[in-house]
mmJSON file of the N, C-alpha and C atoms, coordinates in Angstrom:
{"data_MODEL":{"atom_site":{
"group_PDB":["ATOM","ATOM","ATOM","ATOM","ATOM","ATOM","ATOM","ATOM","ATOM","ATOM","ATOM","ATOM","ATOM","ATOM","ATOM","ATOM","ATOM","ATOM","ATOM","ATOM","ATOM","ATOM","ATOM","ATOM","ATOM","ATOM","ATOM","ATOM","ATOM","ATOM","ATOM","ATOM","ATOM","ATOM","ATOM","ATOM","ATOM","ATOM","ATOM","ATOM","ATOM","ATOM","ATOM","ATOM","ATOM","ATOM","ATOM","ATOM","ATOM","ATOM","ATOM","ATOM","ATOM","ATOM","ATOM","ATOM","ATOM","ATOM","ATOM","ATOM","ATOM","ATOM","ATOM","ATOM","ATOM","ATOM","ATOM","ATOM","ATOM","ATOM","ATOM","ATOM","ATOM","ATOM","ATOM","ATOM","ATOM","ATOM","ATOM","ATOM","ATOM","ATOM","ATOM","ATOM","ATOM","ATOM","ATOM","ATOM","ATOM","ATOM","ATOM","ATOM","ATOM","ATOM","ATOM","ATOM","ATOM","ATOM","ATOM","ATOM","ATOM","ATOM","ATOM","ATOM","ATOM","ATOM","ATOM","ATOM","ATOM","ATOM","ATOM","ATOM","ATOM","ATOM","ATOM","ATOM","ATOM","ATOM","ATOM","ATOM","ATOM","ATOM","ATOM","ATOM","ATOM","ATOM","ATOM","ATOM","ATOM","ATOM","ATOM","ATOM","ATOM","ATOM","ATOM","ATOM","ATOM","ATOM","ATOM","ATOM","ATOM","ATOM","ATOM","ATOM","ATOM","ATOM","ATOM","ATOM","ATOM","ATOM","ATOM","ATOM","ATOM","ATOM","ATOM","ATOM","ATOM","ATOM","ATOM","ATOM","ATOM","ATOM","ATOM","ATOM","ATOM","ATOM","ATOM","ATOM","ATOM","ATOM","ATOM","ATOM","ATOM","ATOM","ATOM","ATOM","ATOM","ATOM","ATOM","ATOM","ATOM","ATOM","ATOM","ATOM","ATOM","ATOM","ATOM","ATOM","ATOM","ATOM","ATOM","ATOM","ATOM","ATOM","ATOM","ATOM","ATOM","ATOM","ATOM","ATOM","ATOM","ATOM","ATOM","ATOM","ATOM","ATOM","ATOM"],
"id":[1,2,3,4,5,6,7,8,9,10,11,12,13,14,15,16,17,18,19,20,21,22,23,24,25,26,27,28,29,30,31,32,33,34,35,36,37,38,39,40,41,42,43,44,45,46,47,48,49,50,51,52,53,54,55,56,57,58,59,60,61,62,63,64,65,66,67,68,69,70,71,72,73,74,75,76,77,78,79,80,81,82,83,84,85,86,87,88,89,90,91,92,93,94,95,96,97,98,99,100,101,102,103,104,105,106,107,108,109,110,111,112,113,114,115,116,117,118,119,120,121,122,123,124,125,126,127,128,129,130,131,132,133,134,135,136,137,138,139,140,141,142,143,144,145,146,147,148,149,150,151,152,153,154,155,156,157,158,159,160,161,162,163,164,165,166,167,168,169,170,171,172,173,174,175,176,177,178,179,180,181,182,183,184,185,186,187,188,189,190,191,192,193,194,195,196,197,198,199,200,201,202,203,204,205,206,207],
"type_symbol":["N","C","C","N","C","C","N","C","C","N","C","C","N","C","C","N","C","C","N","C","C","N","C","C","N","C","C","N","C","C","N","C","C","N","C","C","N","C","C","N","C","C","N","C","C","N","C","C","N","C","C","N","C","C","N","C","C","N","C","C","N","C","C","N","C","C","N","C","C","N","C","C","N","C","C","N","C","C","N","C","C","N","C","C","N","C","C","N","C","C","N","C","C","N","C","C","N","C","C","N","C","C","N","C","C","N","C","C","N","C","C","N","C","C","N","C","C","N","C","C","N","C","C","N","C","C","N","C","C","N","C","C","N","C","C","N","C","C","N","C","C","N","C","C","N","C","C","N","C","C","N","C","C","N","C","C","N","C","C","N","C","C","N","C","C","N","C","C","N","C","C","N","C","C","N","C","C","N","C","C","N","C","C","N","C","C","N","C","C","N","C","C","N","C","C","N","C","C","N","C","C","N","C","C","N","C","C"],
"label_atom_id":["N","CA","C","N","CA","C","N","CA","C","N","CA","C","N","CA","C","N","CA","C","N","CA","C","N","CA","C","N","CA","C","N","CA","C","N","CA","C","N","CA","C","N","CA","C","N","CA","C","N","CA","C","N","CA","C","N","CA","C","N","CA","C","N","CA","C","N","CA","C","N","CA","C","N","CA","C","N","CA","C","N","CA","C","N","CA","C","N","CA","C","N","CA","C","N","CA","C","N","CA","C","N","CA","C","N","CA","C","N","CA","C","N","CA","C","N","CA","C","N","CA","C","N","CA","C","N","CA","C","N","CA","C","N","CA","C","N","CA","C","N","CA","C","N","CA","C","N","CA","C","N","CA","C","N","CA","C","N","CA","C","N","CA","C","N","CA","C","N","CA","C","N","CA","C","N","CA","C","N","CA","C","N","CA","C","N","CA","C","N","CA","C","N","CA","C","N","CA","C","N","CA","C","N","CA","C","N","CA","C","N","CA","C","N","CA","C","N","CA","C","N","CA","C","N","CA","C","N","CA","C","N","CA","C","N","CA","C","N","CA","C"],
"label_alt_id":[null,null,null,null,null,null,null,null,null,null,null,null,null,null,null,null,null,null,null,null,null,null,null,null,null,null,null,null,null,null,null,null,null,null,null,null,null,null,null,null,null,null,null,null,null,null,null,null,null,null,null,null,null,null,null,null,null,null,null,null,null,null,null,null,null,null,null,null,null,null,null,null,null,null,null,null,null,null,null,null,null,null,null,null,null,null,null,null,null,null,null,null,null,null,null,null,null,null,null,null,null,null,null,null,null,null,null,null,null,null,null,null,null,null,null,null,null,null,null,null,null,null,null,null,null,null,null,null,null,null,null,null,null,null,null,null,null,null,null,null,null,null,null,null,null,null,null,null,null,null,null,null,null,null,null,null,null,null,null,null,null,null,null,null,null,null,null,null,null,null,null,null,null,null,null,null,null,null,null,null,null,null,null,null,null,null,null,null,null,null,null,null,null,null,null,null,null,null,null,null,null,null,null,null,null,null,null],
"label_comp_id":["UNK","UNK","UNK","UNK","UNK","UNK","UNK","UNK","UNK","UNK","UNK","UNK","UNK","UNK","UNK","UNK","UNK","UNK","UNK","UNK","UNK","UNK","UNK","UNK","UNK","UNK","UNK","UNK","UNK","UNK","UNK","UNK","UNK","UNK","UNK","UNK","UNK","UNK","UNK","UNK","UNK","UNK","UNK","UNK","UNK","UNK","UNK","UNK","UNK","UNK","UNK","UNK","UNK","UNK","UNK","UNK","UNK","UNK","UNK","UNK","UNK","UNK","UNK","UNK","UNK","UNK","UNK","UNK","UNK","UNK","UNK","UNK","UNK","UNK","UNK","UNK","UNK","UNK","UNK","UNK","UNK","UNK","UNK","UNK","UNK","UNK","UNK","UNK","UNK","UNK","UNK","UNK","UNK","UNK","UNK","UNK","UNK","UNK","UNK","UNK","UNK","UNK","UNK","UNK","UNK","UNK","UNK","UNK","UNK","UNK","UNK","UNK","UNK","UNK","UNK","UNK","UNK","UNK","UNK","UNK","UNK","UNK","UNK","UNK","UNK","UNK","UNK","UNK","UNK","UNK","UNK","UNK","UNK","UNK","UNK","UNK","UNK","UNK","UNK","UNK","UNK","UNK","UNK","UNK","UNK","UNK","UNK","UNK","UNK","UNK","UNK","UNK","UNK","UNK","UNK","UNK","UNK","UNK","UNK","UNK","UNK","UNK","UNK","UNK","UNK","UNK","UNK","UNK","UNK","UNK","UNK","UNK","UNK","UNK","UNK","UNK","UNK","UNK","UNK","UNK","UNK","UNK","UNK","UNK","UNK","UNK","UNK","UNK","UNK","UNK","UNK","UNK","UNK","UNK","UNK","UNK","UNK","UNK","UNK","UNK","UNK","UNK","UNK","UNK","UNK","UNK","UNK"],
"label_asym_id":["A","A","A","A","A","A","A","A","A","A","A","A","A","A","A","A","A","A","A","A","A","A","A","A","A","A","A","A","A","A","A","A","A","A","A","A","A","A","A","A","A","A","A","A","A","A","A","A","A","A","A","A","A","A","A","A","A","A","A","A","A","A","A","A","A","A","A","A","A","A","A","A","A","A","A","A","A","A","A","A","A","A","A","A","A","A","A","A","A","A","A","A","A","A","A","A","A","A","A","A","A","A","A","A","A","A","A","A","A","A","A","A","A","A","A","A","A","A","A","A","A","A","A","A","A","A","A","A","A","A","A","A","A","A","A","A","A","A","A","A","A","A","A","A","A","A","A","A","A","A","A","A","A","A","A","A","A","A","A","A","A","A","A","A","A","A","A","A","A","A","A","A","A","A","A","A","A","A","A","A","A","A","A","A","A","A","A","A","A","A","A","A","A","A","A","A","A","A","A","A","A","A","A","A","A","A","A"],
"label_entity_id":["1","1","1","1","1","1","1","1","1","1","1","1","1","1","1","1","1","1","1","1","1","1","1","1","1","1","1","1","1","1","1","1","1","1","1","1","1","1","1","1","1","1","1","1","1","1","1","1","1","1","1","1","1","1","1","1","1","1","1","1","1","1","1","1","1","1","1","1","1","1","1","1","1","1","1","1","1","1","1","1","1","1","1","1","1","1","1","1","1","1","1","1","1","1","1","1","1","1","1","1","1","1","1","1","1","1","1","1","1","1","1","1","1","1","1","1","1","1","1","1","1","1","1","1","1","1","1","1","1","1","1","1","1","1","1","1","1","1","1","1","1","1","1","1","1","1","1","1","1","1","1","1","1","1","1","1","1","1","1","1","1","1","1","1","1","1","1","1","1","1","1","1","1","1","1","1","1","1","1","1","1","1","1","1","1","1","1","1","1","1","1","1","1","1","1","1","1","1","1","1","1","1","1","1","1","1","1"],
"label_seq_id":[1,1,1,2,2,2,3,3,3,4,4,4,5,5,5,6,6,6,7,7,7,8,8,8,9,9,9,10,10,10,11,11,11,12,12,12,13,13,13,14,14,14,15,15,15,16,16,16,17,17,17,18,18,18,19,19,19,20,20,20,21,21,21,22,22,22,23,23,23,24,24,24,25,25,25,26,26,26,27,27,27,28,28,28,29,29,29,30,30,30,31,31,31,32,32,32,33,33,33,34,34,34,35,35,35,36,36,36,37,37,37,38,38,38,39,39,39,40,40,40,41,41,41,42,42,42,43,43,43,44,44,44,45,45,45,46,46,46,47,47,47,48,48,48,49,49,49,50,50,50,51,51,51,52,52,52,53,53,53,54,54,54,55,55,55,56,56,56,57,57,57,58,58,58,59,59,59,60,60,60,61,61,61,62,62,62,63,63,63,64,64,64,65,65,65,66,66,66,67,67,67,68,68,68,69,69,69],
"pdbx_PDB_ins_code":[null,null,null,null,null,null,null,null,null,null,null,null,null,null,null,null,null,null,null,null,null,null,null,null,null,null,null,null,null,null,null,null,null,null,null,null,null,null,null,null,null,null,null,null,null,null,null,null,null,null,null,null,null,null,null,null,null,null,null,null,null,null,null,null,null,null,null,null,null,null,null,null,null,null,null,null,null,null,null,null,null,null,null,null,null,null,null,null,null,null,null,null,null,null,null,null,null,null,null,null,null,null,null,null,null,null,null,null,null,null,null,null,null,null,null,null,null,null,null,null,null,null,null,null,null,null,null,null,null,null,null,null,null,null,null,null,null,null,null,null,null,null,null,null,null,null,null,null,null,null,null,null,null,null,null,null,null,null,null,null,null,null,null,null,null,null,null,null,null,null,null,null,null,null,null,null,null,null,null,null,null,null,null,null,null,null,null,null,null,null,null,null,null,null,null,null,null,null,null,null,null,null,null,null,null,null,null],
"Cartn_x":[-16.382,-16.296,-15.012,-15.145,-13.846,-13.237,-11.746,-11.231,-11.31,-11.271,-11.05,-9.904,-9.856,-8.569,-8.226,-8.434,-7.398,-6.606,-7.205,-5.849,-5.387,-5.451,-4.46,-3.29,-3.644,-3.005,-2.032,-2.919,-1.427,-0.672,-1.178,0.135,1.013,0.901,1.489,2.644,1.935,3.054,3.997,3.027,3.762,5.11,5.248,5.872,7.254,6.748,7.749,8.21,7.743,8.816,9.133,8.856,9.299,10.112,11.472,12.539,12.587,11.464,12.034,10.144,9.462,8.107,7.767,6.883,5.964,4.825,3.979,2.541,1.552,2.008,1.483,1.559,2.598,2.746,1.969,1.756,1.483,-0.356,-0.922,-2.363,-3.281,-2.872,-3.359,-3.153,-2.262,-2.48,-2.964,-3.448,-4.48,-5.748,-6.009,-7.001,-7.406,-7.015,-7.364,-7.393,-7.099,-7.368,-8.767,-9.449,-10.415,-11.34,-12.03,-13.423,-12.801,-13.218,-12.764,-14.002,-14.873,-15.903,-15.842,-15.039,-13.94,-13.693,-13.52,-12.285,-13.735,-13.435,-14.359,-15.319,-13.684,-14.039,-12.911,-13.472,-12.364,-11.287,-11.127,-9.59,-8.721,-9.616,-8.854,-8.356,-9.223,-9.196,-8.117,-7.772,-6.772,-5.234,-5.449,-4.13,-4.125,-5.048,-4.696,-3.686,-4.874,-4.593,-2.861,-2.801,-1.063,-0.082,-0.643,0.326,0.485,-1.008,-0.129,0.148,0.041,0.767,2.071,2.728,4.096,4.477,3.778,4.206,4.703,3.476,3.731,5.125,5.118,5.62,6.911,7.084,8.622,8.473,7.294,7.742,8.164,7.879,7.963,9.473,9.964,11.56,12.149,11.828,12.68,13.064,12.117,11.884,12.685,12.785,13.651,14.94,15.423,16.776,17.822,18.674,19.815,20.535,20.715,20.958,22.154,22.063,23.297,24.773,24.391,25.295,26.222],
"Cartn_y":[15.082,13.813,13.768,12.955,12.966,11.792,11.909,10.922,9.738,8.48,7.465,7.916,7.936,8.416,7.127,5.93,4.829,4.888,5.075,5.103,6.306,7.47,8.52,8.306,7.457,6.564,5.679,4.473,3.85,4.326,5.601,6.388,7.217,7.009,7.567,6.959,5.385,4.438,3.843,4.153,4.152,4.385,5.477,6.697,6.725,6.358,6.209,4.622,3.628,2.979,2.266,2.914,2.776,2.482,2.704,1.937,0.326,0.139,-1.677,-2.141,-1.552,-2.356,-1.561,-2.216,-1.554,-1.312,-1.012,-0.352,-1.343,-2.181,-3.86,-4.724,-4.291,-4.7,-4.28,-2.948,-2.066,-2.317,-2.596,-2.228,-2.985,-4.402,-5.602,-5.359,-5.377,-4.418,-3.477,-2.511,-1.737,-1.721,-2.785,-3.18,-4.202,-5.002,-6.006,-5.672,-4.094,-3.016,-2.445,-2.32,-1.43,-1.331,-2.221,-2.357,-3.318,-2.588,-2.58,-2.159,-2.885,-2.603,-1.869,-2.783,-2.325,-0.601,0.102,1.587,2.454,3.209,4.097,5.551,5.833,6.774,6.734,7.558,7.327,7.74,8.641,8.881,7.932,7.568,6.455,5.207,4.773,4.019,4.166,5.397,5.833,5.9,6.237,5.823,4.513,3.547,2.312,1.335,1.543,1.218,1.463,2.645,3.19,2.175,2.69,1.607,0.174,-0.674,-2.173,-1.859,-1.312,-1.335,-1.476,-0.741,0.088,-1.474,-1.818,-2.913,-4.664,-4.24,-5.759,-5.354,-4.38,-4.073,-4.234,-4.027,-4.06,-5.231,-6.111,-7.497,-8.42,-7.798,-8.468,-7.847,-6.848,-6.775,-7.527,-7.932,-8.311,-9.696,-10.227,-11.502,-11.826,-10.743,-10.577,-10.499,-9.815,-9.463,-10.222,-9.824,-11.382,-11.472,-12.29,-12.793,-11.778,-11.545,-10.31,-11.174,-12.749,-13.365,-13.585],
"Cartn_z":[-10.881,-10.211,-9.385,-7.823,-7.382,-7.715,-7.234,-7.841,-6.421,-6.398,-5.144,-4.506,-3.34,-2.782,-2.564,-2.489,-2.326,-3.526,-4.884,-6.174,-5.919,-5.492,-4.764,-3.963,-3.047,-2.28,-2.113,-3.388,-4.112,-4.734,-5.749,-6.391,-5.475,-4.121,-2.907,-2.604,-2.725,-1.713,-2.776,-3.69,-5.167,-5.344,-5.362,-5.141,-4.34,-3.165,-2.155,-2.095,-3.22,-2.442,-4.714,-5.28,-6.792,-7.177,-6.417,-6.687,-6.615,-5.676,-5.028,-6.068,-6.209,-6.647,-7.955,-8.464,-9.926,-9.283,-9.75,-9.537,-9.629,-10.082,-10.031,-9.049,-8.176,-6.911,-6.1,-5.676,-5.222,-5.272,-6.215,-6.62,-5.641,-6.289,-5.338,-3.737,-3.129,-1.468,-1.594,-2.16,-2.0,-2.067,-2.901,-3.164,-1.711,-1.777,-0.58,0.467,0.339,1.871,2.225,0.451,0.352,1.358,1.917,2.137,3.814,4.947,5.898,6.978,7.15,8.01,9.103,9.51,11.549,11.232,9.972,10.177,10.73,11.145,11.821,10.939,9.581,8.828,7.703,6.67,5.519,5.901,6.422,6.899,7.533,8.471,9.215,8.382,7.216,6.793,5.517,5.178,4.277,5.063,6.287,6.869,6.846,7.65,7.417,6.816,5.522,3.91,3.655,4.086,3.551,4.372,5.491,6.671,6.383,6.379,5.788,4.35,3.745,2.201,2.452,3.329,3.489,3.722,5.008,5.706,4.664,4.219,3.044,2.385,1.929,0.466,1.078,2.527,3.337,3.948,3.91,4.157,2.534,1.818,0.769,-0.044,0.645,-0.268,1.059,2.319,3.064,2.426,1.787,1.078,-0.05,-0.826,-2.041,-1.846,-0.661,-0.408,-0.177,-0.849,-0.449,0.932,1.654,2.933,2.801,4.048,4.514,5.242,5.39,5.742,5.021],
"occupancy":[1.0,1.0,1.0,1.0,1.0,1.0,1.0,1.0,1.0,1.0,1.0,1.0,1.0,1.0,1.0,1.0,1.0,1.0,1.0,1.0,1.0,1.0,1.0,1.0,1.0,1.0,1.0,1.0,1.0,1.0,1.0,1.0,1.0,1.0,1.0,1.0,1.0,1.0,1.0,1.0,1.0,1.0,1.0,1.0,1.0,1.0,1.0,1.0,1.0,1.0,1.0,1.0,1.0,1.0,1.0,1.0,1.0,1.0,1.0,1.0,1.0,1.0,1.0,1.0,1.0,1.0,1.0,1.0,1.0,1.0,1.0,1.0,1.0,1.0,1.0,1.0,1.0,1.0,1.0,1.0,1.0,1.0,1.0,1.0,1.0,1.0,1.0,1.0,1.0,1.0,1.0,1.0,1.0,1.0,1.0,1.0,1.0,1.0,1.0,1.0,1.0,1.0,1.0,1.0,1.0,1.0,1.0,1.0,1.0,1.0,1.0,1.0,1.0,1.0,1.0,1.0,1.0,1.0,1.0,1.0,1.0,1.0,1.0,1.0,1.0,1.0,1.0,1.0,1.0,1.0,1.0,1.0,1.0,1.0,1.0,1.0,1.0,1.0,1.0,1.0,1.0,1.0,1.0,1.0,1.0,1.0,1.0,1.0,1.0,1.0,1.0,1.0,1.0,1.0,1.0,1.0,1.0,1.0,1.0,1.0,1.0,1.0,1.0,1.0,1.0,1.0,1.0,1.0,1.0,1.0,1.0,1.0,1.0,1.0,1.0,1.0,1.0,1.0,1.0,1.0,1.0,1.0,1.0,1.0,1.0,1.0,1.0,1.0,1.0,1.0,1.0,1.0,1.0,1.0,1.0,1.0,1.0,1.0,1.0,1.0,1.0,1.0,1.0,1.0,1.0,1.0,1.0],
"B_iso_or_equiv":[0.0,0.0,0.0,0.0,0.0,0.0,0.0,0.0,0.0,0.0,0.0,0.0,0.0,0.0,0.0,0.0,0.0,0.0,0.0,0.0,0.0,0.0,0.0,0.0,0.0,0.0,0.0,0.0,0.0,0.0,0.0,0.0,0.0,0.0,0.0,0.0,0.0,0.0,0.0,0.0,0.0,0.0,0.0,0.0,0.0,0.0,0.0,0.0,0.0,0.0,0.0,0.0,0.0,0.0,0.0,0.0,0.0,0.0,0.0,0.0,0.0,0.0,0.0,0.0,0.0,0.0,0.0,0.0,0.0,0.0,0.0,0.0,0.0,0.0,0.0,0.0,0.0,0.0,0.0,0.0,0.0,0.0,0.0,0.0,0.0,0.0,0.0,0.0,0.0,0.0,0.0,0.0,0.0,0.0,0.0,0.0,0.0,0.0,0.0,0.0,0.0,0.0,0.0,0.0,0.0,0.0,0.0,0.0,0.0,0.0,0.0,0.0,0.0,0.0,0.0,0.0,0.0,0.0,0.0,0.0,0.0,0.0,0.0,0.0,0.0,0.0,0.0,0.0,0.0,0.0,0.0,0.0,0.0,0.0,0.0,0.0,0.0,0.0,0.0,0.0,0.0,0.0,0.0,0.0,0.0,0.0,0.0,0.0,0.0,0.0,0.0,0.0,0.0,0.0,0.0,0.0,0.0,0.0,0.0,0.0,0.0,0.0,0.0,0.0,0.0,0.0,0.0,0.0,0.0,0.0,0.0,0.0,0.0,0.0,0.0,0.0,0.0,0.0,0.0,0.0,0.0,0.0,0.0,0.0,0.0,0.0,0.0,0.0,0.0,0.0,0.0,0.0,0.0,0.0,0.0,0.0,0.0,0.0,0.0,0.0,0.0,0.0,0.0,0.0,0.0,0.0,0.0],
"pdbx_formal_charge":[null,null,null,null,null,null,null,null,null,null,null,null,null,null,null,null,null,null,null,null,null,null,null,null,null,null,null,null,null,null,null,null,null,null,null,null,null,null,null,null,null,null,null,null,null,null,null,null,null,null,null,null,null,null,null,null,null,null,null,null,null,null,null,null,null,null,null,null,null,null,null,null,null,null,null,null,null,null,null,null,null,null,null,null,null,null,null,null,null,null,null,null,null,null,null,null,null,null,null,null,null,null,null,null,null,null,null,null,null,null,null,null,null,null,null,null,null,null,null,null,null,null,null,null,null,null,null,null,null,null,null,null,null,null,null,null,null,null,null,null,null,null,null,null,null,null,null,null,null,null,null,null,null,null,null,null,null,null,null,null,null,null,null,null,null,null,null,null,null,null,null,null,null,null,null,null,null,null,null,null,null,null,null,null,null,null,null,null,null,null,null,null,null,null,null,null,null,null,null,null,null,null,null,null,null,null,null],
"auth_seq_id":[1,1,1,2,2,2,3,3,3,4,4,4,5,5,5,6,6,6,7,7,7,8,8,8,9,9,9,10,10,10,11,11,11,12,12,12,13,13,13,14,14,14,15,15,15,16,16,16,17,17,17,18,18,18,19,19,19,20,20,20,21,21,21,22,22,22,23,23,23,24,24,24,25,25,25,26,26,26,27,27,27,28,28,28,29,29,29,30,30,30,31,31,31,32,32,32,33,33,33,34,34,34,35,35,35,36,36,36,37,37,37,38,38,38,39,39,39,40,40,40,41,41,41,42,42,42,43,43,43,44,44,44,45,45,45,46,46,46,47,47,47,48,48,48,49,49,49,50,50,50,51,51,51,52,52,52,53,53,53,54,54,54,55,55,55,56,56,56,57,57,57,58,58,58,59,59,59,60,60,60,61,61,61,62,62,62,63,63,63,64,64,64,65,65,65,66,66,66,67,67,67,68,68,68,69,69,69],
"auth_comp_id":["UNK","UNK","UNK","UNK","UNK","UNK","UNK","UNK","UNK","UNK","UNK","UNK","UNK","UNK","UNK","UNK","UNK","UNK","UNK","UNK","UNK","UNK","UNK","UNK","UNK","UNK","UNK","UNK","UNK","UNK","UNK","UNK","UNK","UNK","UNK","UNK","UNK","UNK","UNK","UNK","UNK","UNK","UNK","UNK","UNK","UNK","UNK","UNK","UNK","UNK","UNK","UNK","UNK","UNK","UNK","UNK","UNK","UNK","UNK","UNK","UNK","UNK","UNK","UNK","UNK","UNK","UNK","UNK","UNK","UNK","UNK","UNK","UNK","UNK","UNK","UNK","UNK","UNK","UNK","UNK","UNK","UNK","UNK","UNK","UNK","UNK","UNK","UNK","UNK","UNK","UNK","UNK","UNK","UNK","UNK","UNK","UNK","UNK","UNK","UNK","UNK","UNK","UNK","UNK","UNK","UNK","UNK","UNK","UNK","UNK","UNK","UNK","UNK","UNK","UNK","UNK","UNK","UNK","UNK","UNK","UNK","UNK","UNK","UNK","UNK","UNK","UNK","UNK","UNK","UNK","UNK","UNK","UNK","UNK","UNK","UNK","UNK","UNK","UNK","UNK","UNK","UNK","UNK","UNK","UNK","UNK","UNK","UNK","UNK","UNK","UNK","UNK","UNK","UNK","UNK","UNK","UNK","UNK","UNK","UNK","UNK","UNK","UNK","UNK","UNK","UNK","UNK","UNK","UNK","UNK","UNK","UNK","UNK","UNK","UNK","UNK","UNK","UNK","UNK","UNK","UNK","UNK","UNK","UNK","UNK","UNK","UNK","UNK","UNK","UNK","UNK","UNK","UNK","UNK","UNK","UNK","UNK","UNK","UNK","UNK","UNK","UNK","UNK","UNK","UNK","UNK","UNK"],
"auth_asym_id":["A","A","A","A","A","A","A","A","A","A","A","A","A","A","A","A","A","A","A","A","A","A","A","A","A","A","A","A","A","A","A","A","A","A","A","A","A","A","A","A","A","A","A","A","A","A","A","A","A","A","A","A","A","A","A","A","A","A","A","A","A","A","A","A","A","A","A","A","A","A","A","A","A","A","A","A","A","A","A","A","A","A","A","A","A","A","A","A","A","A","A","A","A","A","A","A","A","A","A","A","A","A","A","A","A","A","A","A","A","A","A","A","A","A","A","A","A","A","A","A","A","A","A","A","A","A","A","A","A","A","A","A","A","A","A","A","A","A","A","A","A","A","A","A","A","A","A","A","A","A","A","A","A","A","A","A","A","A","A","A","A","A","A","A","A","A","A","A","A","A","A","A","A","A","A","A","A","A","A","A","A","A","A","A","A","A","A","A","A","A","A","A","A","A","A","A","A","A","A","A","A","A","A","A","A","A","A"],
"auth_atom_id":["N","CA","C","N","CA","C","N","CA","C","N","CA","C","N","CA","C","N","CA","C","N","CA","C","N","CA","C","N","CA","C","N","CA","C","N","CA","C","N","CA","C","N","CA","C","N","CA","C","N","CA","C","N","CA","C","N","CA","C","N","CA","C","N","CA","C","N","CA","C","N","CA","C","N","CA","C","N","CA","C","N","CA","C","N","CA","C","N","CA","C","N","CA","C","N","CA","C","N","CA","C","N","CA","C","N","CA","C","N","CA","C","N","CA","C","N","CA","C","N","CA","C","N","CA","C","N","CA","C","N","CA","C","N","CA","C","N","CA","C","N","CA","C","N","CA","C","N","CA","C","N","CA","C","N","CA","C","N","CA","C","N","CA","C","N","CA","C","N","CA","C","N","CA","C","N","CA","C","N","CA","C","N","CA","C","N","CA","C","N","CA","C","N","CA","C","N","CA","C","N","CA","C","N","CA","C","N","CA","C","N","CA","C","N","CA","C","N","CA","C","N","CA","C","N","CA","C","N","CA","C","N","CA","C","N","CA","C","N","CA","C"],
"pdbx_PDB_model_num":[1,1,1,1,1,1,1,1,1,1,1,1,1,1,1,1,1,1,1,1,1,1,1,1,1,1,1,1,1,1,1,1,1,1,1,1,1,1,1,1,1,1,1,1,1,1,1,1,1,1,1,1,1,1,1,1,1,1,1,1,1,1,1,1,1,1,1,1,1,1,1,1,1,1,1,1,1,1,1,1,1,1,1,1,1,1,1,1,1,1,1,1,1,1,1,1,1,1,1,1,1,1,1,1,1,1,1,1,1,1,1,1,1,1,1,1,1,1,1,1,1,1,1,1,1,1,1,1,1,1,1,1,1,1,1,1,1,1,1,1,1,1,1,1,1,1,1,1,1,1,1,1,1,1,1,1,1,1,1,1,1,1,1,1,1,1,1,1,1,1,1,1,1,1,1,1,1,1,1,1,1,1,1,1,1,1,1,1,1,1,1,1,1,1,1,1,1,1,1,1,1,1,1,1,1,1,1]
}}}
């Protein structure tokens, strides 16, 4: 059996950004990526997926971060 490459995926972005999120963070944007009519092919749709992950997950420590003022 193969494995889903979107949970491949999140253990990707996982990965790279583990210091600032848990995997709990992480799941739910991946999930709410899954199923994407518009992507053309899984690939495309696996870059996607990574890209707004990245994106949230870096809009969401921008959120956390304490004012630089």
């Amino acid at each position: 059996m193969t494995a889903d490459p979107l949970v491949e995926e999140a253990v990707r972005v996982y990965a790279d950004s583990a210091e600032h999120v848990t995997l709990a963070d992480v799941l739910p944007v991946i999930d709410r990526r899954r199923i994407d009519p518009g992507t053309p092919s899984a690939a495309a749709l696996l870059e996607r997926v990574e890209r707004l992950a990245r994106q949230r997950l870096a809009d969401r420590l921008g959120r956390l971060a304490p004012d630089a003022g």
